[in-house]
Kinemage of the C-alpha trace (Angstrom):
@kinemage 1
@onewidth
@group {chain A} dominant
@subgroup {mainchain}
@vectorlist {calphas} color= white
{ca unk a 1} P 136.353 0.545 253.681
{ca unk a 2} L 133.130 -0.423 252.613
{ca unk a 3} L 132.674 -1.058 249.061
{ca unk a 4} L 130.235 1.574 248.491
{ca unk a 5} L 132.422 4.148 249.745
{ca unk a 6} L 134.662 2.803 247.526
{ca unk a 7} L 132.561 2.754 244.530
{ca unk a 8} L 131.287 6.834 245.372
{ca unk a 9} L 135.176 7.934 245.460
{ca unk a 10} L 135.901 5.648 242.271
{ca unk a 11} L 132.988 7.546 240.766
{ca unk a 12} L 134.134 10.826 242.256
{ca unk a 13} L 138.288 10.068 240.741
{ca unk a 14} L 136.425 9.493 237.388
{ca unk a 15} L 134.315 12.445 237.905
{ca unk a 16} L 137.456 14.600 239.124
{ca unk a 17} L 139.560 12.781 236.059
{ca unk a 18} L 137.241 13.995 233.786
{ca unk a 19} L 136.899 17.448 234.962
{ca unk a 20} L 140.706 17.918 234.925
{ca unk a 21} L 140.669 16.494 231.176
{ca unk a 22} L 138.129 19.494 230.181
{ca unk a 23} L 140.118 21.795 231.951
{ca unk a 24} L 143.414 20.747 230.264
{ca unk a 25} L 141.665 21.182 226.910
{ca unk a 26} L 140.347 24.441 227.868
{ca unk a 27} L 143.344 25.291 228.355
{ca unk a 28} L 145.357 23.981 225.022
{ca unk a 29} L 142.148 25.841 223.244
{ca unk a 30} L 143.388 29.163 225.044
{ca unk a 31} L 147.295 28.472 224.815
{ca unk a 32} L 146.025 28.389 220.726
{ca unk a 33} L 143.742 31.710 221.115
{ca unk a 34} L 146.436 33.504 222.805
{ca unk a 35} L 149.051 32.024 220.330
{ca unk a 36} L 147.112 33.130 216.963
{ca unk a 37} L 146.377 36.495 218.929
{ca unk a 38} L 150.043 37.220 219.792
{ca unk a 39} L 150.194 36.425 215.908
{ca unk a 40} L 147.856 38.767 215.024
{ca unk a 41} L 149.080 41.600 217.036
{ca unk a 42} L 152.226 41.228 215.872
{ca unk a 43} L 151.106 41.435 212.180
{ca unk a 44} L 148.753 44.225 212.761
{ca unk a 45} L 151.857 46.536 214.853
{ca unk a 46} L 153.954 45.646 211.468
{ca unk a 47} L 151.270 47.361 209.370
{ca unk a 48} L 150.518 50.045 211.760
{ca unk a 49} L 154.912 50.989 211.721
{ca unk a 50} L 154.556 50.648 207.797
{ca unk a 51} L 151.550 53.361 207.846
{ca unk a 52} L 153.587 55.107 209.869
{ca unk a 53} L 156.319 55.209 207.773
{ca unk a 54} L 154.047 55.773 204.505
{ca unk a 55} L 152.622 59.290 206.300
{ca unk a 56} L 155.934 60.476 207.497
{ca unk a 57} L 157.021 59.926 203.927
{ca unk a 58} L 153.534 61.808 202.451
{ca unk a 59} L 154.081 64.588 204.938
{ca unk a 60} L 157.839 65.070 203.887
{ca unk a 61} L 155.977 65.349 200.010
{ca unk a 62} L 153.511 67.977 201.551
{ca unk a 63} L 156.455 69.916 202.979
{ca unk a 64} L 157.805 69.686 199.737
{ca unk a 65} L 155.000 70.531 197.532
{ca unk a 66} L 154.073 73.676 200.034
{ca unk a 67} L 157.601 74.640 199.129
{ca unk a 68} L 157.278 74.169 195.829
{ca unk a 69} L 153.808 75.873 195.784
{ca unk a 70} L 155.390 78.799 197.806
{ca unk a 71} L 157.950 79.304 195.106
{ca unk a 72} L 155.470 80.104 192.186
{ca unk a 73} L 153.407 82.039 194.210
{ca unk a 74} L 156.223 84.296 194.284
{ca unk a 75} L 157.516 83.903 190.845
{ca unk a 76} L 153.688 84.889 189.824
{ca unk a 77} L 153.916 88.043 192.225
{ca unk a 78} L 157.679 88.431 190.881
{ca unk a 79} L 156.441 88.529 186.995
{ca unk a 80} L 152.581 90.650 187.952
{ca unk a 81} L 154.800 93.351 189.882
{ca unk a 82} L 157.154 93.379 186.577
{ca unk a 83} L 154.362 93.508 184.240
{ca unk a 84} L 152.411 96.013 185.965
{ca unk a 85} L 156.140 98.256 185.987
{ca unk a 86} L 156.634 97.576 182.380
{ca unk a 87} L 152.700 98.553 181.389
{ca unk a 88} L 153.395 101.852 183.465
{ca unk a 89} L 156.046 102.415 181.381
{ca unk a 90} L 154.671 101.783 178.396
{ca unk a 91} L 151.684 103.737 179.331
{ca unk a 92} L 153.967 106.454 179.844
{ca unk a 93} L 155.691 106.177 176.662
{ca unk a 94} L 152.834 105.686 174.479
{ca unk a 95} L 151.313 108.781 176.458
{ca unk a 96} L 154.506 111.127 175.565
{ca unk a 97} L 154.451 110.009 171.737
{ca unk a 98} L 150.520 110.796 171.782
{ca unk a 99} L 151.299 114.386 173.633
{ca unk a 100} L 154.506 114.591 171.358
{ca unk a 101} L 152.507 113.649 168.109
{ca unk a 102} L 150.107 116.259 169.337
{ca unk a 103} L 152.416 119.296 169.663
{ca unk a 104} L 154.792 118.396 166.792
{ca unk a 105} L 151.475 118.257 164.547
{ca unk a 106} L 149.933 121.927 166.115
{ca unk a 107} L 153.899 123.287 165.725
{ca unk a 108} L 155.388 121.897 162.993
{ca unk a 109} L 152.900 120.113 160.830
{ca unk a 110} L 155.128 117.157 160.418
{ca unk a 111} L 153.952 113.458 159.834
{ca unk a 112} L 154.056 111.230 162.627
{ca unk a 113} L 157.422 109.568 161.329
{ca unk a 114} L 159.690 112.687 161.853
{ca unk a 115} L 157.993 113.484 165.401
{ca unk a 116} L 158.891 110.260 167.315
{ca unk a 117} L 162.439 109.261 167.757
{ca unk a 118} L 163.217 105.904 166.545
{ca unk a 119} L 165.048 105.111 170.130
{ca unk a 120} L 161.785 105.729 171.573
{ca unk a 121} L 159.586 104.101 169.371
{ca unk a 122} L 161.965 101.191 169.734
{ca unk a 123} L 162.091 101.513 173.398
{ca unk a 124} L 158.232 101.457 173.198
{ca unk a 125} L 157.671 98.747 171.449
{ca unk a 126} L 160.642 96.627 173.254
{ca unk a 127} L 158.442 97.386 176.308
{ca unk a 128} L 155.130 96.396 175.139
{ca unk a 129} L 156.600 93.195 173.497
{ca unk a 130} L 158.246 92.412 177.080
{ca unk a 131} L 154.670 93.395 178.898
{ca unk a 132} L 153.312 90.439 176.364
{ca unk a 133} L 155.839 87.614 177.441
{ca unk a 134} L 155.350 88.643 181.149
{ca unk a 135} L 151.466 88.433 180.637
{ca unk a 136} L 151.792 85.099 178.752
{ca unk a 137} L 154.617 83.894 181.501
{ca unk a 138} L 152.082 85.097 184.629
{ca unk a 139} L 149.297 82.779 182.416
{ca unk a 140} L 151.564 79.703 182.029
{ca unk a 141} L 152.817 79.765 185.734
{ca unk a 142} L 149.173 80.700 187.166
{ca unk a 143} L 147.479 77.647 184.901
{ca unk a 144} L 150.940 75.216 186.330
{ca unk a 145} L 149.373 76.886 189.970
{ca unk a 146} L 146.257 75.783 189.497
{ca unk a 147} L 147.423 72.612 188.284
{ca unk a 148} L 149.484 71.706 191.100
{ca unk a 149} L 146.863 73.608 193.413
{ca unk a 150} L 144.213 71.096 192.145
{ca unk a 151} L 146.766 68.026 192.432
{ca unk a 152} L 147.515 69.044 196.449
{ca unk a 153} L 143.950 69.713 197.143
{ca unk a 154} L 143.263 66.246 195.806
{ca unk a 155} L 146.061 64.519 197.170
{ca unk a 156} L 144.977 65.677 200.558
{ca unk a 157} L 141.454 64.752 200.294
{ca unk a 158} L 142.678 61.292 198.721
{ca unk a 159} L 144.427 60.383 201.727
{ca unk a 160} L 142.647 62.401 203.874
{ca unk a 161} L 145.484 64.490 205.559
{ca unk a 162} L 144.138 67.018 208.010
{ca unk a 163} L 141.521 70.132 206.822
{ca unk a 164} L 143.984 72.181 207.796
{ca unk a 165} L 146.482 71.836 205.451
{ca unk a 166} L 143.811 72.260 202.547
{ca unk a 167} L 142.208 75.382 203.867
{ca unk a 168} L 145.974 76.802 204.129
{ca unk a 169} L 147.081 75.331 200.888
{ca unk a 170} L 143.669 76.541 199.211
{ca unk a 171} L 143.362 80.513 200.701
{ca unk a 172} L 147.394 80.789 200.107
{ca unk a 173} L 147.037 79.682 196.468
{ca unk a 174} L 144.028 82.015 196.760
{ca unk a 175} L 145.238 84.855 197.720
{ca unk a 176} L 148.299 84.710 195.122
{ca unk a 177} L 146.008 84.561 192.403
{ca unk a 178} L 144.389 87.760 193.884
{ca unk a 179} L 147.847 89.317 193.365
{ca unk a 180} L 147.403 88.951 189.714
{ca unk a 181} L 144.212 90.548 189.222
């Protein structure tokens, strides 16, 4: 061989030596990318099971608090049916002393004492006591409502849970409240 063949394939080794010592770092610098990737992945599919977890465990809440919610709508339309019974009968009462007073007085003459029977007074004013306690009880449960209403609708909307449950949540509570009026 001549030496300047031999001097263009010594260049061309140290060219091709080279060339495969760039590539070999190229590829450590990608065995490292793919490395701190795999880390990264890794980490972020830990946090993405742990959110899972966390809104599994705020939905079982929701379920709870719709229960929850459910149950004093009722006990509100429980105590406004009652109340609205008891007024009717106090209504009634308070209508048959006024018609009793009426006829005793255009009869009799008598005072007011001697013309309504004490069992009926009492009865009457047993009632009307009762219609207060119901009225206050249908306040205090409607303001705990609205409370717990207002708590739901901002828990959603905190952790912004679907529209859907807050429209439900916010016409059911709704439409209790209308049961009061």
């Amino acid at each position: 061989m001549s030496d300047s063949l031999e001097a263009s394939m010594m260049k061309r080794i140290g060219e091709l030596k080279a060339e495969n010592a760039r590539l070999k770092a190229d590829v450590n610098e990608l065995a490292d990318g793919l490395k701190l990737a795999s880390e990264v992945g890794i980490k972020m599919a830990d946090e993405v099971n742990r959110l899972k977890a966390e809104c599994q465990a705020r939905q079982a809440e929701n379920s709870v608090l719709a229960v929850e919610c459910d149950s004093l709508k009722a006990e509100v339309e429980r105590l406004t049916s009652e109340n609205k019974s008891l007024q009717a009968k106090a209504t009634n009462i308070y209508n048959a002393m006024v018609v009793g007073c009426k006829v005793e007085e255009i009869t009799h003459k008598a005072n007011a004492d001697s013309i309504i029977s004490q069992g009926m007074m009492s009865e009457a004013m047993k009632m009307m006591e009762e219609s207060v306690a119901i009225r206050e009880q249908v306040e205090r449960l409607t303001k705990a409502g609205d409370a717990m209403h207002s708590f739901v609708i901002g828990y959603i909307v905190e952790n912004r849970l679907s529209s859907s449950y807050l429209s439900k949540l916010d016409d059911g509570w709704q439409n209790a409240k209308g049961v009061q009026s």
